[in-house]
KESEDO-661529 format. One record per residue (C-alpha): residue number from 1; x negated, y negated, z negated. Coordinates in steps of 0.02 Angstrom, whole numbers. Layout:
<rs>
<resi NUM X X Y Y Z Z>
...
</rs>
This chain:
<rs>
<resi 1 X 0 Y 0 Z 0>
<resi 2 X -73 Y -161 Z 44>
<resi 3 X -135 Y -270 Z -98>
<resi 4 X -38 Y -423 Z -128>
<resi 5 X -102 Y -608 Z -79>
<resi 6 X -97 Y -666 Z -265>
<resi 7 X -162 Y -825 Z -214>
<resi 8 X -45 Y -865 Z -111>
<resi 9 X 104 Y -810 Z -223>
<resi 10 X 47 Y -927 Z -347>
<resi 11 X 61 Y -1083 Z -236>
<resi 12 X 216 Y -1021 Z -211>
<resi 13 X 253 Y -1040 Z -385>
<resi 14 X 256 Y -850 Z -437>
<resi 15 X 137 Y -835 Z -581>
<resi 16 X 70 Y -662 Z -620>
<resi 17 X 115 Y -590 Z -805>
<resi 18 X 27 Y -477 Z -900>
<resi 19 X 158 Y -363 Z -840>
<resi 20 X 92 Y -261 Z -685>
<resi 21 X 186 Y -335 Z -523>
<resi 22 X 286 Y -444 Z -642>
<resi 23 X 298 Y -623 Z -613>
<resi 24 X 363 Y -799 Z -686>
<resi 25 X 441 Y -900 Z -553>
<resi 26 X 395 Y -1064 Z -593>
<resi 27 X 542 Y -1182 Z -513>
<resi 28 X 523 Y -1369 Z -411>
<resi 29 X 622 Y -1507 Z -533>
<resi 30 X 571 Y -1686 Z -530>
<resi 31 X 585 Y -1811 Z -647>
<resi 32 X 645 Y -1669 Z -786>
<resi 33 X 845 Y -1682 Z -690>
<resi 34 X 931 Y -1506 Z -625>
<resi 35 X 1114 Y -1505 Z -582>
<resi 36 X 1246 Y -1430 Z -667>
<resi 37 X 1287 Y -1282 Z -520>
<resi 38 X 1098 Y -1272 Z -492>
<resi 39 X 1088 Y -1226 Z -663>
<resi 40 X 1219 Y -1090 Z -641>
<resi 41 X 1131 Y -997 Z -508>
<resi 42 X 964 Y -994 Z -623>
<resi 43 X 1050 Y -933 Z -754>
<resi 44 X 1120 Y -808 Z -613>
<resi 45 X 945 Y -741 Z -544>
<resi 46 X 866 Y -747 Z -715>
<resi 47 X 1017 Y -617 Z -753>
<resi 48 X 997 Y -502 Z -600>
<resi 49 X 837 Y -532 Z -562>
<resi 50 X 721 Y -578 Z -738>
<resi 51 X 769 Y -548 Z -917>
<resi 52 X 933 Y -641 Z -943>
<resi 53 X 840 Y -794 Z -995>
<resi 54 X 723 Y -948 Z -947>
<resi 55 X 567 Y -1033 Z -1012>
<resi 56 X 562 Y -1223 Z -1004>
<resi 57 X 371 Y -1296 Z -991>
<resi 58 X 284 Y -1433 Z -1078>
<resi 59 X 312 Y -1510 Z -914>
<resi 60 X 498 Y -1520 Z -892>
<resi 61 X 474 Y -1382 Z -804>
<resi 62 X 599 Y -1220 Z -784>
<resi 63 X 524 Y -1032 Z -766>
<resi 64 X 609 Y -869 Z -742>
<resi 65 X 510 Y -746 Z -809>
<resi 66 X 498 Y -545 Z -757>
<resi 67 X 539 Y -567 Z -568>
<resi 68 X 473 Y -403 Z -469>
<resi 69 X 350 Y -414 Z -344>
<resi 70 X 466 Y -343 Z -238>
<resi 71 X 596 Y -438 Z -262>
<resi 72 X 524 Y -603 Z -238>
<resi 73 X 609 Y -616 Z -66>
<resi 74 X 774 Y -592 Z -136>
<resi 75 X 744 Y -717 Z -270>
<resi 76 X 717 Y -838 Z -161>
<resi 77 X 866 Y -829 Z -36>
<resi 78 X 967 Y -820 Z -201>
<resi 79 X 877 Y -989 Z -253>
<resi 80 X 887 Y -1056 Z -86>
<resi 81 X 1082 Y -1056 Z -70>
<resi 82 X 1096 Y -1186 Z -221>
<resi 83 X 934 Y -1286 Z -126>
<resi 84 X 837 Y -1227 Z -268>
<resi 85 X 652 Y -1203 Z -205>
<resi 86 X 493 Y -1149 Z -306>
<resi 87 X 374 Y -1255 Z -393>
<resi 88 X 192 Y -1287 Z -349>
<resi 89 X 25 Y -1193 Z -430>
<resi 90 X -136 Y -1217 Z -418>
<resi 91 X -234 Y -1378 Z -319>
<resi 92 X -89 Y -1454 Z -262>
<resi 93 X 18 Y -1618 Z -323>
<resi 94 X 114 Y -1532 Z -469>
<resi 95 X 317 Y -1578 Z -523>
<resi 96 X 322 Y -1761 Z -556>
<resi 97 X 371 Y -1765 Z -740>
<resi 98 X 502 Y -1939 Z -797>
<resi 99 X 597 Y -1993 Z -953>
<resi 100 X 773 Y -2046 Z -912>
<resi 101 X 711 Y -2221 Z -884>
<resi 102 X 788 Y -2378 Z -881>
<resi 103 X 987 Y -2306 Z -822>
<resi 104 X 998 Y -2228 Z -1000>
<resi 105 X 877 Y -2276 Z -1117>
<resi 106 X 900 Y -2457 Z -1188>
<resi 107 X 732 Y -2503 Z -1198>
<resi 108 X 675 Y -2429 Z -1023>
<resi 109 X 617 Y -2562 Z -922>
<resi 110 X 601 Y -2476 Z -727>
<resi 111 X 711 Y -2350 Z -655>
<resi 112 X 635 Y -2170 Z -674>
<resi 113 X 735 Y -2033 Z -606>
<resi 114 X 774 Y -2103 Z -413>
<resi 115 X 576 Y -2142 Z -420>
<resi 116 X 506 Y -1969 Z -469>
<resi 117 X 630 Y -1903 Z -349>
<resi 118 X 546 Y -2036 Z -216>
<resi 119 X 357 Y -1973 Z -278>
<resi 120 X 409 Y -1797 Z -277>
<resi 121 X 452 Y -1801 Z -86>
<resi 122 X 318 Y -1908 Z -39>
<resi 123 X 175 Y -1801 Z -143>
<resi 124 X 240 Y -1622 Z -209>
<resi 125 X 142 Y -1490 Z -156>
<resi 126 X -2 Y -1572 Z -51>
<resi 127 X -170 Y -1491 Z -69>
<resi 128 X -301 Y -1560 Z -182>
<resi 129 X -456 Y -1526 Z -251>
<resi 130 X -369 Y -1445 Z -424>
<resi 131 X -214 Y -1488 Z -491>
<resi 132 X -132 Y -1665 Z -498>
<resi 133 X -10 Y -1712 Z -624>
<resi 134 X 102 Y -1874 Z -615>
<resi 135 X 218 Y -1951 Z -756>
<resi 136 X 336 Y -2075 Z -776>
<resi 137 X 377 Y -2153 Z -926>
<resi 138 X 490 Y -2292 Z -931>
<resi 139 X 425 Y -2417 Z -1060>
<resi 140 X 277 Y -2437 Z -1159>
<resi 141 X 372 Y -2322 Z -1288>
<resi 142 X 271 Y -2192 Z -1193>
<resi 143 X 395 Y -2053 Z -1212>
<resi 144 X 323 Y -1951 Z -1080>
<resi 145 X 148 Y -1993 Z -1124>
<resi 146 X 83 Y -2103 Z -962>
<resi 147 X -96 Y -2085 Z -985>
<resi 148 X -124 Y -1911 Z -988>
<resi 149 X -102 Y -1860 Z -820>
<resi 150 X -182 Y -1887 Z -647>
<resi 151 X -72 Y -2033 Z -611>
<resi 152 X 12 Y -2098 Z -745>
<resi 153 X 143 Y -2227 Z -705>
<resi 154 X 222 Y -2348 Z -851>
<resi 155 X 370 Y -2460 Z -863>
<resi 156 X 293 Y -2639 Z -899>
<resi 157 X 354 Y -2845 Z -906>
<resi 158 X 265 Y -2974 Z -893>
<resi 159 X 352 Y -3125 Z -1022>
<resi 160 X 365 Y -3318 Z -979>
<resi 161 X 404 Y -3424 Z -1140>
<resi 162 X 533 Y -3561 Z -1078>
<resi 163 X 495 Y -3694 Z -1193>
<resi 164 X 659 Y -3819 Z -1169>
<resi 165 X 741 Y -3668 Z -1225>
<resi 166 X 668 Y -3605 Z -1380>
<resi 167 X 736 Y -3638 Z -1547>
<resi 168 X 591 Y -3556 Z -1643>
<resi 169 X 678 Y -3440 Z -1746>
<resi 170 X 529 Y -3303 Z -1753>
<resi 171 X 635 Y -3156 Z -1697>
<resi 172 X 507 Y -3140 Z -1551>
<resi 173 X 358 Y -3160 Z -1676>
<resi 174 X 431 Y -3020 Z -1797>
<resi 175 X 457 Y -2916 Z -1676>
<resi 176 X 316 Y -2917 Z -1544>
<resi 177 X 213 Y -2750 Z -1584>
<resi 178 X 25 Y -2818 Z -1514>
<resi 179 X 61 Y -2990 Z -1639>
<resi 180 X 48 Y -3083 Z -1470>
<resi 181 X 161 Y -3233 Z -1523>
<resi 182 X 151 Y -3359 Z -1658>
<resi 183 X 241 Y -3482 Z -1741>
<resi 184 X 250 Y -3643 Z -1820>
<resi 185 X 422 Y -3692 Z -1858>
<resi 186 X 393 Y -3846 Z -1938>
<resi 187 X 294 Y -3902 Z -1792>
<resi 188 X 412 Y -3810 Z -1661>
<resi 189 X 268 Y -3752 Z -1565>
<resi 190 X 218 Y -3576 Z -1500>
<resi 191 X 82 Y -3485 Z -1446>
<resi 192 X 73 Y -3325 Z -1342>
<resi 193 X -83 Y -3258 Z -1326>
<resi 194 X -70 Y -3165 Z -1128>
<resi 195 X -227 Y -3039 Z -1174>
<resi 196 X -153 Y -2950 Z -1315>
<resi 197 X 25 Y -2923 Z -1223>
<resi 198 X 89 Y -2738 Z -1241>
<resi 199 X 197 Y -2783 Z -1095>
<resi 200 X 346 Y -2706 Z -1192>
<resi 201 X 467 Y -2831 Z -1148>
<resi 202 X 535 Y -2831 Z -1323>
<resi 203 X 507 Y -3033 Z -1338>
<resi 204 X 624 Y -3045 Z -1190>
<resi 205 X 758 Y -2925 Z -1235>
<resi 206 X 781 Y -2984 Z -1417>
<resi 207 X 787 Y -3178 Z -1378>
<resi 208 X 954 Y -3242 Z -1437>
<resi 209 X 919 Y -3401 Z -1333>
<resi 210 X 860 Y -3330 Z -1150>
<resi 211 X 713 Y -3443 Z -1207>
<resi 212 X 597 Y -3273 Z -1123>
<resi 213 X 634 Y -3188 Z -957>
<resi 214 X 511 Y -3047 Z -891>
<resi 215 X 445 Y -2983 Z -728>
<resi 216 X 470 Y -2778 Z -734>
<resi 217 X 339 Y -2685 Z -640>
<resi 218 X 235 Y -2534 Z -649>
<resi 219 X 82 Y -2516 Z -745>
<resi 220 X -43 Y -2382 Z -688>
<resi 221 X -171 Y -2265 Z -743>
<resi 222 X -288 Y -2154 Z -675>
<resi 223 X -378 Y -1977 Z -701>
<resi 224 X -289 Y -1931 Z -869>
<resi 225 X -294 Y -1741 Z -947>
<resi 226 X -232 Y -1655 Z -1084>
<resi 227 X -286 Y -1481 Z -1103>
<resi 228 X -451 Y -1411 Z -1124>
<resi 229 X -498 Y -1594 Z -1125>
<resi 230 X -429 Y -1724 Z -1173>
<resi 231 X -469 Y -1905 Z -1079>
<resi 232 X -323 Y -2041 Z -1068>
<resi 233 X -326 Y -2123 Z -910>
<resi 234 X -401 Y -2298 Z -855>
<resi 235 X -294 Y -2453 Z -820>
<resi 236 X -396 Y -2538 Z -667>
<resi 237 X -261 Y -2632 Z -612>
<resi 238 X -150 Y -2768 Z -655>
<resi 239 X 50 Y -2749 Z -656>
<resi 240 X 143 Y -2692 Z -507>
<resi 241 X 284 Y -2771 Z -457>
<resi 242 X 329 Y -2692 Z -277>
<resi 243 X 373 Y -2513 Z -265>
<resi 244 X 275 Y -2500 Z -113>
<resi 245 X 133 Y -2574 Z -175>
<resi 246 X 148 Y -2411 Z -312>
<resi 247 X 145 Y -2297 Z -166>
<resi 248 X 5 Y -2379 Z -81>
<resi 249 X -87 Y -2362 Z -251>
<resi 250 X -24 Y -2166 Z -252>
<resi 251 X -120 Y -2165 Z -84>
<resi 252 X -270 Y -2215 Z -132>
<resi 253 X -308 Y -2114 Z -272>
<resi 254 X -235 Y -1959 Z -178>
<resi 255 X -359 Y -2008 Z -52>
<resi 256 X -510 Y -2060 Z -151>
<resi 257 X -486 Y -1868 Z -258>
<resi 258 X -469 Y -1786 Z -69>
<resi 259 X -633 Y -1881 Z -5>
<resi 260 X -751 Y -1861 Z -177>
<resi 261 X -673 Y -1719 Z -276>
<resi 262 X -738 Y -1525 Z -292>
<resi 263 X -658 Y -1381 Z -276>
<resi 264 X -601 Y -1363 Z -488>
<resi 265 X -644 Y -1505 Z -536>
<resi 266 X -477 Y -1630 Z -610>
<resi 267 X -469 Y -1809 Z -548>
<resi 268 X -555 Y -1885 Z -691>
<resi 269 X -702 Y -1782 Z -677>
<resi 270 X -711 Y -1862 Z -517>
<resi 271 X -693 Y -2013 Z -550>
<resi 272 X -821 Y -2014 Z -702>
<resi 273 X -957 Y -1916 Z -584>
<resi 274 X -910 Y -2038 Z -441>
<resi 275 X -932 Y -2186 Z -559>
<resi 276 X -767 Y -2291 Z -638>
<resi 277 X -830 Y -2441 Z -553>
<resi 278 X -848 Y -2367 Z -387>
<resi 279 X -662 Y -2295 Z -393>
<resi 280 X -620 Y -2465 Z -465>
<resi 281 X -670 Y -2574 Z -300>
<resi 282 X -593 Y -2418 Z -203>
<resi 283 X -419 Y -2455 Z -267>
<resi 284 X -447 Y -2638 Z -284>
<resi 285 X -493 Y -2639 Z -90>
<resi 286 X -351 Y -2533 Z -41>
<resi 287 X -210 Y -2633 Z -126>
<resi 288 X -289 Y -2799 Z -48>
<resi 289 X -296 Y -2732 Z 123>
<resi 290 X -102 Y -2678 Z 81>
<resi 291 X -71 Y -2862 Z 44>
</rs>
């Protein structure tokens, strides 16, 4: 009997257990969302075909375990009929991971879902060096934890203080996390110090007097892990305010791993060995040439 192309099965998404010829399907969901009858026919092949039950990943991520090797063919017609397709293992763009963004959460400050969705079909599945993770989080909250992955995309805005409008009541002040703004009510004067922003938007949210308004954009970072090591990602560049500016940004770290990377070796590792400056005038050079 011919041996199995293992390493092709596992791009596919079908993982190899410790079981012999037993495999967890690993399953293609972005931005953590799966619909309701989508969810009925993996509960339907995980009965037929698995265990009767499902693993969810650190990764929003959903895996039916103990599918035979020879019925992987079967498992994915099944799949197929509720446009449910298999995830992506090994070097490749992995599922784009989101919170629920700025359409549920009241303190999200971009909208998540339709934008992993977006990054998903633009990205998922494309063949790298290793693996490349990307995550959205909303706000700087940080639910899903920006900074450790590949690409690491944040909900960010950028405060003006409208003077004629500000009665100086300190709400602002008490409540800005980074202790950017100060003041002096008896002198009805303010200070906002632009360095130490968080750009949580919290100033602008909480103003009883509109006396802030914010810019929302999309704060980046690059060549995060968290695994066997750990290394949060660097913020080269400054807020993003045009979705296809993010793209063009997605491009050119996609493209910088695809020209410099090695064959195992995760997008930070390439960027450290390539040197952070060097990436740094890459992706400075690409975004002004997208301008």
């Amino acid at each position: 009997m011919e041996e199995p192309d293992y390493g092709a099965l596992k791009k596919g998404g079908f993982m190899r257990q410790i079981q012999k010829d037993r495999f967890s399907l690993r399953l293609r969901v972005a931005g953590g969302q799966f619909g309701a009858a989508q969810l009925r026919k993996v509960s339907e092949v995980a009965e037929r075909f698995g265990q009767g039950y499902v693993h969810f990943t650190s990764r929003q991520g959903l895996e039916i375990p103990f599918i035979a090797l020879e019925n992987i063919s079967a498992v994915k017609a099944a799949l197929g009929e509720a446009g449910i397709s298999p995830g992506a293992c090994g070097p490749q763009v992995r599922t784009v991971t989101a919170c629920q963004g700025s359409a549920i959460c009241p303190g999200g400050l971009i909208e998540t879902s339709g934008l992993a969705k977006e990054i998903d079909l633009r990205y998922f599945g494309a063949e790298l060096p290793h693996k490349f993770k990307i995550g959205i989080t909303g706000c700087p909250n940080n639910c899903l934890k920006a900074e450790e992955n590949d690409l690491g995309v944040k909900g960010a805005a950028l405060p003006v203080w409208r003077s004629g409008e500000c009665t100086f009541c300190g709400l602002c002040e008490g409540l800005c996390p980074a202790h950017a703004i100060s003041i002096d009510n008896a002198a009805e004067t303010l200070r906002f110090e632009a360095a130490r922003c968080a750009f949580c938007g919290k100033c602008v949210k909480s103003c009883p007097a509109n006396a802030w308004e914010g810019k929302n954009g999309y704060l980046l970072s690059f060549g995060g892990s968290f695994g066997n090591e750990i290394n949060p990602g660097a913020v080269i560049l400054p807020l993003i305010f045009d979705k296809q500016e993010l793209f063009t940004a997605a491009d050119g770290a996609i493209g910088f791993f695809k020209a410099h990377g090695k064959a195992g070796e995760r997008f930070g590792k390439t960027i450290r060995r390539a040197g952070l400056a060097v990436f740094t005038d890459y992706m400075r050079g690409t975004m002004e040439i997208q301008r």
